[in-house]
N, C-alpha and C positions, 0 to 999 in steps of 0.2 A: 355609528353604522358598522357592523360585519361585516369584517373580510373573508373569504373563505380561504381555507387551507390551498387552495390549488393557485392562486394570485401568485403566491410566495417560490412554488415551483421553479421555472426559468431564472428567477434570481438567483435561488439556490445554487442551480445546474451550472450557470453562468460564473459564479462567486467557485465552484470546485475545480472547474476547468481552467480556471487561471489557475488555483492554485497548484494544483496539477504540472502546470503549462512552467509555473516557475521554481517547482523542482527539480521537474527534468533539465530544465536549462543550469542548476545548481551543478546536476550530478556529471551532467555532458555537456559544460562550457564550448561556444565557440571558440575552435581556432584561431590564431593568427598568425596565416598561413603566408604574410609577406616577412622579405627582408627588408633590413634597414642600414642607412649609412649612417658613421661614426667617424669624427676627423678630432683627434684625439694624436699624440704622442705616442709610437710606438714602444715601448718598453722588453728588451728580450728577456730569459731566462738567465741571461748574464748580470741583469741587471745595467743593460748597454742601452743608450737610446738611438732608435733608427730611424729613417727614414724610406723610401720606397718610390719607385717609379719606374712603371713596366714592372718585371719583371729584378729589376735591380734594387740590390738591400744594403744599405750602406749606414754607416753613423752618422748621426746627425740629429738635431735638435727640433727637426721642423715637422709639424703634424701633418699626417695622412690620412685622407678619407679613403676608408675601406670597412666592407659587408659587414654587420653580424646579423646576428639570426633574430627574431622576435623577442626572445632573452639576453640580448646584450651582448651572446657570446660571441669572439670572434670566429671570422671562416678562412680556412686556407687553400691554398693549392698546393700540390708537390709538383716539382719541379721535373720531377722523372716520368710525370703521366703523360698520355696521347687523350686528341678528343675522345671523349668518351671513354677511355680504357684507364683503370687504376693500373699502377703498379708499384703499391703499396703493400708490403707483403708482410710486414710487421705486425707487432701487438694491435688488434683492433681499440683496444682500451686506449691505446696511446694517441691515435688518429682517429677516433671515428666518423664514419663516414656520415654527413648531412643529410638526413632525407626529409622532405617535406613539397608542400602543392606550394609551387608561388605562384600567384596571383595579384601582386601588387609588386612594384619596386619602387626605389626612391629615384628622385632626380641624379642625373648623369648616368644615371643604368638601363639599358632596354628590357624590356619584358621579355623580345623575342628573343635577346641572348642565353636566356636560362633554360636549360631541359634537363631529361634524368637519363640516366643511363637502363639499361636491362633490370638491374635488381635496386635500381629507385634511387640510386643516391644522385643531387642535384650536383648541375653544371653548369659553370659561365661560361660563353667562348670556348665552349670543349672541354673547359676543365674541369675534373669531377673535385665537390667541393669537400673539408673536412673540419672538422672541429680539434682542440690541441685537447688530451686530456691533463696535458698540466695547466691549462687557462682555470683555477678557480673560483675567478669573481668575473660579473658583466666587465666588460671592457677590456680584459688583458690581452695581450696579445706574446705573451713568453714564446710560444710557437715559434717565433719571425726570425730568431737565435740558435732554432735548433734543427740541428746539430751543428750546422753552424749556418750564419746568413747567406741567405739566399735560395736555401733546399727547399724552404716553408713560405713563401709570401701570404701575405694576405693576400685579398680579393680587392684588386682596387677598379675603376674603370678605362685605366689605360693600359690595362693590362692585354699585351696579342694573343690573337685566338691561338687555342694549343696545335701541336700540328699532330697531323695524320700519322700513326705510326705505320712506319716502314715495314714493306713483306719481309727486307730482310735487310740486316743491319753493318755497317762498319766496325768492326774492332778492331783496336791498335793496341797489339801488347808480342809479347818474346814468345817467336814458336819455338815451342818446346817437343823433339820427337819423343816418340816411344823409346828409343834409345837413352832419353835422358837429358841428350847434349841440345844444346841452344842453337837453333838456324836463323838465318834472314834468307828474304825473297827480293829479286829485283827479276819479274817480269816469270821467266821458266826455270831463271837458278834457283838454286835451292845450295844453302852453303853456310858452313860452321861460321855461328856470328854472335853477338850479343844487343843488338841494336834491334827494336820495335820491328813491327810488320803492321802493314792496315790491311786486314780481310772479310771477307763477308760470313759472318755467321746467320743462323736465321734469326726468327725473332726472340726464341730462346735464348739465343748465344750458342748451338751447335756450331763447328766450323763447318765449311762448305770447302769439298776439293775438287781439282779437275784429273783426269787421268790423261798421261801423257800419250799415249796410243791412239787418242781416239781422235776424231775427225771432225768437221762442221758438221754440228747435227745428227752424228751417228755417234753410238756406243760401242766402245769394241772390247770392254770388260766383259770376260764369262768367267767371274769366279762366283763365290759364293755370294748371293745378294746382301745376306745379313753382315758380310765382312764389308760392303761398302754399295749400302741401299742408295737409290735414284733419290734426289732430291725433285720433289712435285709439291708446284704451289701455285697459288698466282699471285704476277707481280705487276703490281701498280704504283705501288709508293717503294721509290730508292735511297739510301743515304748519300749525304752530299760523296761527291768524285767520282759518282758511279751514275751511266746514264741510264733511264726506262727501255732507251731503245736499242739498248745491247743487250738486253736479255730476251727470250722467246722459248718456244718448249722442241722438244720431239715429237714425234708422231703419238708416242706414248707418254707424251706428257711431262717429261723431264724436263725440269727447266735448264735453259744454256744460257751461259755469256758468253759474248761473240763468240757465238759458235759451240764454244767446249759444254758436253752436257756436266750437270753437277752432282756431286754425291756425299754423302756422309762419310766418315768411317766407326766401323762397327766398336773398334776400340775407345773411340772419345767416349769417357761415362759421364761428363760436367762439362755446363758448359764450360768456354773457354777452352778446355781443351785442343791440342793441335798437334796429337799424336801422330798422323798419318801423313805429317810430311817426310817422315824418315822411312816408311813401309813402302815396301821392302829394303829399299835405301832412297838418299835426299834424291828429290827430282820425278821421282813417278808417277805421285801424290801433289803438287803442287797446291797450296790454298789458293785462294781466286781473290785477287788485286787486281786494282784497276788497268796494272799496268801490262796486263796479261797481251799478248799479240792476238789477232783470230786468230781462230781456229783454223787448218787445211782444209781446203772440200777432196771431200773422198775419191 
């Protein structure tokens, strides 16, 4: 019996389109777009063996389950991030940042703990995640070591949500004037000392001062702005010793603690710096401690 040439068609068409169909899946593999857990012996860059819980990196002989990625690699956190916010400011090669879809996690990890930040790198619990660029086989975890234990954890699941960074932060270190010479603060003194200060810089680390003139709530500086601009922001998250509810603004906006409005000095170029408790001399310029009194009403 004759077949005719056109029988053969559709099988043909049918027989190309697969093969077609498993090219393209050659050329543009699916993803696998899940993480996965590993409980494994941490090993540092010292060649140290560690251990892990929460946030704690200790020596120790006993395995940790913690993240890697689809390839085995492991993931970390740094320890100086806020939800959502890097502040990772080094070689990108050395850390870089994890981005990918997750869509699956393993057992002890929620789904709904993972999201991305603005420019896509993923988070657990707030914490945006990283890869070590000295990890160079599945499973390492050198990272955990560096620089020293504890800056790099892995990703483990008892690990606490990262917190909120603060509108404006604590630092404890030697005010140093313009002048040169070394002061301490207790409260409105301002006095030749060599011993720490806790004050509030912003999120940068500018210092924050109050001027002694001024009053609950009012301004009575007219000098030049750029010598000692209004500090405006808003504040919702505080460093520990310092309350939400001592802070508030002026009508234009400046933020006050109890009461005193706050200001930069035009002379600090870095952070850290805390030239302006000597300008014009100690005492005029105070930095803002907690242990500040209110402010006068006008």
């Amino acid at each position: 019996m004759k077949i005719t040439n056109w029988f053969y068609y559709p099988l043909i068409l049918t027989l190309f389109t697969t093969l077609l169909s498993c090219q393209n899946n050659d050329d543009n593999p699916a993803p696998n777009l899940s993480v996965n857990a590993k409980t494994a012996q941490l090993v540092g860059a010292d060649g140290k063996n560690y251990i892990q819980s929460g946030l704690t990196v200790s020596e120790g002989n006993t395995a940790t389950t913690f993240l890697v990625d689809d390839k085995e690699m492991t993931l970390y956190i740094f320890i100086k991030d806020f939800a959502g916010i890097s502040k990772y400011t080094g070689a990108a090669a050395t850390w870089p940042k994890f981005t990918s879809s997750i869509t699956s996690v393993p057992s002890g990890f929620s789904l709904s703990d993972f999201s991305t930040t603005a420019d896509g790198q993923v988070t657990y619990k707030g914490w945006p995640l990283y890869h070590y660029g000295g990890d160079a086989n599945p499973g390492d975890t050198k990272g955990i070591s560096v620089p020293s234990p504890g800056v790099w954890p892995v990703v483990t699941s008892d690990l606490p949500a990262a917190s909120v960074e603060p509108d404006v932060k604590a630092s404890t270190a030697q005010l140093v004037g313009a002048d040169g010479k070394n002061y301490t603060q207790a409260g409105l003194t301002v006095s030749e000392g060599t011993n720490t200060t806790t004050f509030l810089t912003d999120k940068e680390g500018r210092t924050l001062y109050i001027f002694i003139n001024d009053k609950n709530g009012v301004s009575n500086y007219t000098g030049a702005a750029a010598t000692w601009p209004k500090f405006t922001a808003t504040i919702s998250n505080v460093p520990d010793g310092f309350a939400a509810s001592d802070f508030g603004t002026t009508t234009d906006g400046q933020v006050t603690y109890k009461g005193w409005p706050l200001y930069y000095y035009g002379g600090d170029t870095n952070p850290g710096d805390t030239k302006g408790v000597s300008v014009p001399n100690p005492g005029v310029w105070p930095a803002v401690t907690s242990d500040l009194p209110t402010a006068t009403n006008p």
